[in-house]
Phi, psi and omega in degrees: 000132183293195175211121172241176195242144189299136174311095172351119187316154162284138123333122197243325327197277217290109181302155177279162186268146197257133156282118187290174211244095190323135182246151185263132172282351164284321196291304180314315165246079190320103162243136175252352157231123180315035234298129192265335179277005155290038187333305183300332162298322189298296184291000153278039175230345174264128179297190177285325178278322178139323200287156182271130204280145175289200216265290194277011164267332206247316163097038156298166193259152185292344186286347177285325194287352140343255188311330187292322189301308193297306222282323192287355192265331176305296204297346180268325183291308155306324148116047169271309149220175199280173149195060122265193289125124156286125139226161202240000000 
């Protein structure tokens, strides 16, 4: 039978880090519409994979992350962009 030996106490010590609070960039340069045909802006919202990024990784606000969810499904239906990614 092994014997293992007990884990060392935590550092407790230590406050947790506080992360500043993601701003939506539509609310910041008010835009109140979303355009499907802008691809360059839609894709910083799209992961790498294809799939559409949440709300707390991108810090949109929900009423924007709405119209965006519309603009990005349009813009995959017209095929402006995809939605997957090939890999191998």
């Amino acid at each position: 039978m092994a014997v293992t030996s007990p884990r060392p106490p935590r550092d407790t010590t230590r406050a947790p880090k506080r992360q500043h609070r993601k701003v939506c960039s539509f609310c910041v340069e008010k835009i109140n519409y979303i355009d499907y045909k802008e691809i360059s802006r839609l894709r910083r919202f799209v992961s790498d994979r294809g799939k559409i990024l949440p709300r707390r990784v991108t810090g949109t606000c929900a009423r924007h992350q709405r119209p965006l969810t519309t603009a990005l499904e349009r813009a995959r239906a017209i095929a402006l962009l995809p939605y997957t990614t090939e890999t191998h």
